[in-house]
N, C-alpha and C positions, 0 to 999 in steps of 0.2 A: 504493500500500500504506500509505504513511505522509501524514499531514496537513500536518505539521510538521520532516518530515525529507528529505533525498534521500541515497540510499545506490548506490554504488557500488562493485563489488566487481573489481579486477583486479591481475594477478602476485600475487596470494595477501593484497592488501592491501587491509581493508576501508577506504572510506572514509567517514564518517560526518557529514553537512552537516545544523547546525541552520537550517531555512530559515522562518524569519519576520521577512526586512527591515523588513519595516513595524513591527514588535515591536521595531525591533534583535536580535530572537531572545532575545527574552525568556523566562524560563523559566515555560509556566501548568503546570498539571496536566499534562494531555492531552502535551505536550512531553516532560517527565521520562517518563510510561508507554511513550511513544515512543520513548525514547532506551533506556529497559530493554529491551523487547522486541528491539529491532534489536543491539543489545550481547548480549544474551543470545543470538541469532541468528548473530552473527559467533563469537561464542566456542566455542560450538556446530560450527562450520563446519569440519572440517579443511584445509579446503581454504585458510580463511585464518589468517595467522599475525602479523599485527600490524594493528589497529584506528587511525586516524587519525580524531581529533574535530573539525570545524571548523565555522565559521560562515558563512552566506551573505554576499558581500558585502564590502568592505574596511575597513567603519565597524567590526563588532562583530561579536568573539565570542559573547562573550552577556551582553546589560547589563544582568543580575539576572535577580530572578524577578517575574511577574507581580503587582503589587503589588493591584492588582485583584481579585484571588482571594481574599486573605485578610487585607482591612483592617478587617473589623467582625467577624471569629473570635475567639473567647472564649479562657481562656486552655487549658482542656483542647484546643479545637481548635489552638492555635498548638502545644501540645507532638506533638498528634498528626499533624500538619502535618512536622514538622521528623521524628518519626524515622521516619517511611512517610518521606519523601524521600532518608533519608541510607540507609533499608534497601533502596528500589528503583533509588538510583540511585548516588550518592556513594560510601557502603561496598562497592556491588555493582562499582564500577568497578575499585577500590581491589584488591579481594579476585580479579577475572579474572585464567584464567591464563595470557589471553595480553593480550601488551602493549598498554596503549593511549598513545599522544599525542596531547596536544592541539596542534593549531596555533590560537595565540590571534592572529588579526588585529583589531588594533584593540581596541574594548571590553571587558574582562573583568572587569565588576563585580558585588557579593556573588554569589548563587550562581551568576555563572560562572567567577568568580575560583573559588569552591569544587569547580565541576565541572574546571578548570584543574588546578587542586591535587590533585585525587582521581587525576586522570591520573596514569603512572608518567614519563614524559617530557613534558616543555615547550616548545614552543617558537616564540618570538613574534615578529611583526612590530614594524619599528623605530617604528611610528605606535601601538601599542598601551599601553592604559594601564588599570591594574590599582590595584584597589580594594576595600574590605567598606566600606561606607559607610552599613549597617545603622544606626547608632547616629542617625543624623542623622535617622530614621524613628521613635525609639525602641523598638526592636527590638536585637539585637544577631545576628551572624553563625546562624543553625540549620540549616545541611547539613554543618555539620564545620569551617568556616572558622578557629576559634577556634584548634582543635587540629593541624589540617594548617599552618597557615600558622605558628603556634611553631616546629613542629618544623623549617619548611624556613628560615625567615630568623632564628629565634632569639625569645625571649619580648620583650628591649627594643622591637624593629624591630614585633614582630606589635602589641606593643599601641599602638605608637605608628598604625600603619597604623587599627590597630581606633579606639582613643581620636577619633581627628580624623578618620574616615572620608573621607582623601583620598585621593588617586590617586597611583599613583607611574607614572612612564617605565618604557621598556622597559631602558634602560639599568640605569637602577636597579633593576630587578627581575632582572637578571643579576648585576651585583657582588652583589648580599643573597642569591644561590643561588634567587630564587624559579622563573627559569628558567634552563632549560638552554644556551638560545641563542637570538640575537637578528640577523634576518637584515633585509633589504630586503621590501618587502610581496609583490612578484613571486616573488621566491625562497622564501616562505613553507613552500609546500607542495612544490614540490621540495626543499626542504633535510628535512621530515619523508619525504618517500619514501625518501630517501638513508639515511638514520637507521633506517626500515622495511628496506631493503635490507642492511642491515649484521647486523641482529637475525635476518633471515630466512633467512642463513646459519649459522644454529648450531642447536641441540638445543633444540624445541620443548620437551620435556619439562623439559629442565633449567632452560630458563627458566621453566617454571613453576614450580619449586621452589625458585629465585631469590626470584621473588614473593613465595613464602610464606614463604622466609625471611625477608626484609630488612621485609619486614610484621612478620614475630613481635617482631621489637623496637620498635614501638611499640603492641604489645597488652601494656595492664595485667593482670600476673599470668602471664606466659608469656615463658618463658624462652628468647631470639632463639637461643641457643648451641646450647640442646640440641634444639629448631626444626631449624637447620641442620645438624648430625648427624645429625639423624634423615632429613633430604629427602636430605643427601647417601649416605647409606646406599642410600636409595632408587635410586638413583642406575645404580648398578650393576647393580641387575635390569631394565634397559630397553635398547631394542634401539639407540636412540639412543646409549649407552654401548659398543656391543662395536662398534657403526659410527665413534664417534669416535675409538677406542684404536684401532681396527684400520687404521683410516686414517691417522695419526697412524705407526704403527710401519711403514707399507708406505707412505709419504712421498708420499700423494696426500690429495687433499682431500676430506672425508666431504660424505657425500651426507645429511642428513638429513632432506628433505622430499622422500621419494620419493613 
């Protein structure tokens, strides 16, 4: 079905493998349209309820994008380059409303440090190392990189990362908050099923409104407060809601993925 991808779907948990070792799983076109479609496909799915990203291989997650693609693109093409990627791929992961994580083994350099960061959970191999290393191209970060990566490790740490376009450890990318957790390479992807299995026990709906809360506070002009008022409002008119309270008051455990 896919060129560029292998997808696997089981216990309610999509998994999503960039497979182009020989690329390192480099990100071309054809790849990102690939990764929309199958994202858009899981999300789609009720049957699944948490999306896992990974990369073929134990070298890389994904060690950028396709440089190949767009080294002699003018500057209208480089604008239009970057926001068709961050509209089909980056914002679109960002904005799903069901979970995704990335397992980043190994390489996660510009945009797939960016496709890393656009994930709602992280979490990496102890051999992985993470980078925007755009600048060294004269280019700078354009799937989002600039702005996700402030918010998660802070403006000092982002532009230090940005400025000198080097790589940091896995270690280092857990103390600065860039990832959630950092395991052995084997354990990799069982520690994100563990992590899927924990999420897969609650109220599909309300994580989504989760989502879309804790998003509202980093959209300019959009007030995260009244964001979450309003989702939790919402909240109450779903069946997830009279199955959680009702199980909760009769001291058994709700069923919400019936």
């Amino acid at each position: 079905m896919y060129n560029n991808l292998l997808v696997e779907n089981k216990e309610m948990i999509a998994t999503i493998t960039i497979n182009r070792p020989k690329q390192l799983n480099a990100l071309n076109k054809e790849t990102i349209q690939e990764l929309h479609e199958a994202l858009k496909s899981a999300n789609e799915d009720v049957s699944i309820g948490v999306i896992i990203l990974t990369g073929s291989g134990d070298k890389s997650f994904v060690a950028g994008a396709d440089i190949k693609e767009f080294a002699d693109f003018s500057i209208a093409q480089g604008g239009e380059l970057a926001q068709k990627g961050q509209e089909l791929l980056f914002d679109f992961i960002e904005n799903l409303s069901t979970p995704v994580i990335a397992a980043v083994n190994g390489f996660a350099l510009g945009g797939g440090l960016e496709l890393a960061m656009a994930s709602h959970i992280r979490v990496a191999s102890s051999n992985a190392r993470m980078g925007l290393p755009e600048v060294s191209l004269g280019v700078i970060p354009g799937y989002g990189g600039t702005q996700r990566l402030s918010q998660l490790v802070g403006r000092g740490k982002a532009n230090e990362m940005v400025f000198t376009a080097g790589m940091i450890k896995a270690d280092d990318a857990l103390s600065w908050g860039l990832v959630n957790h950092v395991v052995e390479q084997e354990e990799l992807l069982d520690t994100a099923y563990k992590i899927a299995s924990k999420i897969l026990a609650n109220s599909a709906s309300a994580i989504a409104s989760a989502i879309r809360s804790v998003n509202a506070n980093f959209q300019d002009g959009v007030n995260g407060y009244e964001v979450e008022i309003e989702e939790f409002g919402k909240c109450f008119g779903t069946s997830d809601f009279k199955e959680g309270t009702t199980a909760f008051l009769e001291k058994r455990k709700a069923n919400f993925r019936k």
